[in-house]
C-alpha positions in Angstrom: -18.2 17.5 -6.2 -14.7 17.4 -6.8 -12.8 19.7 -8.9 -11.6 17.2 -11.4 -14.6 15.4 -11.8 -16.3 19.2 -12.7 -13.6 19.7 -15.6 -14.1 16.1 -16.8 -18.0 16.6 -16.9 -17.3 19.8 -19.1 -14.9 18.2 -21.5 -17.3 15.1 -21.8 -19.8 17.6 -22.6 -18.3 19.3 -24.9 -17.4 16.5 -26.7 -20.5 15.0 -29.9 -20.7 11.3 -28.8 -21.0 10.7 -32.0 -17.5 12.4 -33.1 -14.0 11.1 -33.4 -13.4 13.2 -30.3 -15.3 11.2 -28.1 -14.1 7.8 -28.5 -10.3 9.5 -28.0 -11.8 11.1 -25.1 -13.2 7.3 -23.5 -10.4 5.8 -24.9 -7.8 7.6 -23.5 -9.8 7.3 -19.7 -10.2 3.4 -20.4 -6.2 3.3 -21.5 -5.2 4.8 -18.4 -8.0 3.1 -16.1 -6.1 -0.4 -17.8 -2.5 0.6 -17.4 -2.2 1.7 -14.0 -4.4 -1.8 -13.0 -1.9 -3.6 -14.5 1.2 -1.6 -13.1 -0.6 -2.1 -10.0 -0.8 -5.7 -10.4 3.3 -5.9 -11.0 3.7 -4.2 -7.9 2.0 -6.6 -6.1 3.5 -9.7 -7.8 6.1 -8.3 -6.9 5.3 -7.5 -2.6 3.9 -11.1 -2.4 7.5 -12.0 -4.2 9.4 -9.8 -1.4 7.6 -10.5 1.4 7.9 -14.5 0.5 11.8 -14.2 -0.1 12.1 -12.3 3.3 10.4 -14.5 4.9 12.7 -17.5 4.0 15.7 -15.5 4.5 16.5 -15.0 1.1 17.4 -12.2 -1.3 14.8 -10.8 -3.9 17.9 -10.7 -6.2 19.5 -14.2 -5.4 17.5 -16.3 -7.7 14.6 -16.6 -10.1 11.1 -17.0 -9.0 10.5 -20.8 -8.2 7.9 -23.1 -6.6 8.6 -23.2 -3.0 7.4 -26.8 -3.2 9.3 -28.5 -6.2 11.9 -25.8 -6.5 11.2 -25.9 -10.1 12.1 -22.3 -11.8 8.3 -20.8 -13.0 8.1 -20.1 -16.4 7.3 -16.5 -17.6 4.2 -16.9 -19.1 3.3 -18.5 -15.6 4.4 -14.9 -13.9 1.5 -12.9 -15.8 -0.5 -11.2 -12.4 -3.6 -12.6 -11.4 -4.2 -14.1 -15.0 -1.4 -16.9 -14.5 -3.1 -18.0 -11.2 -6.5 -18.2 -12.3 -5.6 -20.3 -15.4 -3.0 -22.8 -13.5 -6.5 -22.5 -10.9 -4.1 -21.9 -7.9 -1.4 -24.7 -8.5 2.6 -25.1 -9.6 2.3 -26.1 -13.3 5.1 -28.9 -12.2 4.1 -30.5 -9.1 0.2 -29.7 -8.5 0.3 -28.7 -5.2 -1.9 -25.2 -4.1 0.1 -22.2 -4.4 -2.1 -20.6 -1.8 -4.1 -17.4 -2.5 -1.9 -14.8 -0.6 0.0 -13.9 -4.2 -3.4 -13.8 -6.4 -4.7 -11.7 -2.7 -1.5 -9.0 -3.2 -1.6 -8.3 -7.6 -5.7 -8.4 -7.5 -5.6 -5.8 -4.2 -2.8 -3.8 -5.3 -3.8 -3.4 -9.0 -7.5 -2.3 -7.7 -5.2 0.4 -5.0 -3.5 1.6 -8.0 -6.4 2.3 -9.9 -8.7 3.9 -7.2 -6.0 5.5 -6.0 -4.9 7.2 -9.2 -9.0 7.9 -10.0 -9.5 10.1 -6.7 -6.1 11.7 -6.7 -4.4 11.5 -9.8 -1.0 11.1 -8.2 1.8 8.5 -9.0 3.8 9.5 -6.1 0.8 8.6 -3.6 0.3 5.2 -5.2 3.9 4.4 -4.2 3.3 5.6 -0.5 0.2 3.5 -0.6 1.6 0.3 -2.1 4.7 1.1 1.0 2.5 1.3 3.7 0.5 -1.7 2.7 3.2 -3.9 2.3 4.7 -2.5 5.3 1.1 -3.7 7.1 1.4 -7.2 5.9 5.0 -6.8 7.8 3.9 -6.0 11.1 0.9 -8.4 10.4 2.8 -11.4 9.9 5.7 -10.4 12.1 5.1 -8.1 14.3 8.1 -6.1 13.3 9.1 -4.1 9.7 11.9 -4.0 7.8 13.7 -0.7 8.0 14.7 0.0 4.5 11.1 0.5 3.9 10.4 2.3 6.2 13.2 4.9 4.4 12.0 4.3 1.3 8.1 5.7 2.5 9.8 8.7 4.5 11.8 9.9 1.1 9.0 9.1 -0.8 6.8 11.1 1.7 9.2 14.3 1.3 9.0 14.0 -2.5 4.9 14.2 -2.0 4.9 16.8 0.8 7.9 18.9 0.6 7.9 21.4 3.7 11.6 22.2 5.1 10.4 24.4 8.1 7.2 21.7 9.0 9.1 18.8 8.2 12.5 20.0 10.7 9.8 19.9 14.0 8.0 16.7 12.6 11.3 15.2 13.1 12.5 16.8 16.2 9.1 16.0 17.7 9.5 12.4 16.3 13.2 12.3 18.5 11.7 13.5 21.3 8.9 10.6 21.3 10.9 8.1 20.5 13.4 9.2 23.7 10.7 8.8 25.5 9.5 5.8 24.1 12.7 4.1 24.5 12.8 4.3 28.3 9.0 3.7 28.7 8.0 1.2 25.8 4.4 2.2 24.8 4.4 2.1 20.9 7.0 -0.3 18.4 9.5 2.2 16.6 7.8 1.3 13.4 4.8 2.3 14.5 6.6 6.1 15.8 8.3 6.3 12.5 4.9 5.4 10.7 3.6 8.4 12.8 6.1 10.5 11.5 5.5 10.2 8.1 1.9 10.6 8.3 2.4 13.7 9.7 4.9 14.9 6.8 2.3 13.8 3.9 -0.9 15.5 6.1 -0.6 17.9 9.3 -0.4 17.1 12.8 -3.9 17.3 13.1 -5.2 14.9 10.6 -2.6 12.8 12.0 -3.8 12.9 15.7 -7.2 12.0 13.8 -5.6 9.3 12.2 -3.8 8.1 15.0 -7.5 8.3 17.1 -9.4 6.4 14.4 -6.5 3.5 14.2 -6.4 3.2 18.2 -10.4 3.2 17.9 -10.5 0.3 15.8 -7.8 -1.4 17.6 -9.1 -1.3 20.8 -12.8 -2.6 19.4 -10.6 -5.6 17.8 -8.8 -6.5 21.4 -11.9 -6.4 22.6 -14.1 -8.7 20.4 -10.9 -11.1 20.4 -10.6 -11.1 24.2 -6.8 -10.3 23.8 -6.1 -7.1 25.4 -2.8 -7.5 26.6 -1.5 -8.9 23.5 1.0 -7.2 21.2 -0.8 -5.7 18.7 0.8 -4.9 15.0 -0.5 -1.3 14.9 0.8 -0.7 11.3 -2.6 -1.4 9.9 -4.6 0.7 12.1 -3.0 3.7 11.0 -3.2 2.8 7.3 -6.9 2.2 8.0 -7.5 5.3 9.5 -5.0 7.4 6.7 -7.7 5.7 4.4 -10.7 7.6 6.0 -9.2 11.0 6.2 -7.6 10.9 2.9 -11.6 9.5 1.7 -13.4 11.7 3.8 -11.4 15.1 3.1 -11.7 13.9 -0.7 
């Protein structure tokens, strides 16, 4: 048993469940459950928003949010996660046609991240890494490729989580040395090197190589069952699948 859920087992039972204390007790657990589903849910309005605008070529920042289809602007109340799609049942208020489900997908998966995520670790800074690498997966799964910029965004984030000077210094001059060698003899995308690195900053080199075994594990049983062994293979999501385990098993 974990050691938070031990302290919240002896605060709950300290507490009459028939006092004031215990409904500020559940009520402050419920408050929190609620708030970091819905700041969850934001976050991944707002990845499907990105990852839509990037994909047409156009800047998060150029214009408000409109329906690809009718180019008409989308109201606010229209912009309210996962709700707003559920009561427009998929479709632009304007024209009718299907949104598609990849938005609804992104705020119901990333609110549900946000609030196991905070539950098991209690850690803001970890949600962010999480939501990165995530959106970073649907990258490499759509395009076979990620944007840099996030990828700069996880490693500072990942220093800000992790913060080892001495550790980090030979994480990175181990990471130069790969990616030399990488560059001459192609064997891994640099994503998926500088993905490596910053596992190894937020955990140890050798839950990495675990991680790393696990993701190329699952990969290889994919190519297999798909019959496409000599195709290129967007290993982002590997890795994030096997961070998952280690982060659930050691938990």
């Amino acid at each position: 048993m974990n050691k938070h859920l031990i302290i919240v087992s002896r605060q709950f039972l300290r507490v009459n469940v028939f006092s004031s204390d215990f409904f500020v007790f559940i009520s402050r657990r419920f408050f929190m459950l609620v708030y970091f589903f819905i700041i969850g849910s934001i976050l991944g309005s707002f990845a499907a928003a990105l990852f839509s605008r990037n994909s047409n070529g156009e800047s998060i920042l150029s214009a408000r949010s409109h329906c690809d289809y009718c180019k008409k602007i989308i109201l606010f109340r229209d912009l309210i996660p996962i709700f707003s799609y559920l009561f427009l049942t998929g479709k632009c208020r304007y024209c009718k046609r299907n949104i598609g489900p990849f938005t609804f997908i992104c705020e119901l998966g990333f609110a549900l991240i946000w609030l196991t995520s905070y539950s098991l670790f209690h850690s803001v800074i970890l949600n962010i890494i999480l939501s990165i690498m995530i959106y970073l997966s649907i990258e490499d799964i759509s395009n076979k490729s990620v944007h840099f910029p996030y990828i700069l965004c996880l490693f500072i984030f990942s220093l800000i989580y992790n913060f080892n000077p001495l550790m980090d210094f030979i994480y990175i001059l181990f990471y130069l040395l790969i990616s030399l060698i990488n560059h001459h003899k192609e064997m891994l995308g640099s994503g998926d090197i500088d993905f490596i690195l910053i596992l190894m900053i937020i955990n140890n080199v050798i839950d990495t190589l675990k991680i790393v075994l696990i993701g190329s594990c699952v990969c290889l049983i994919c190519l297999v069952l798909t019959n496409k062994l000599r195709a290129r293979v967007p290993f982002i999501p590997f890795l994030l699948l096997g961070y998952l385990i280690i982060i659930c098993i050691k938990k």
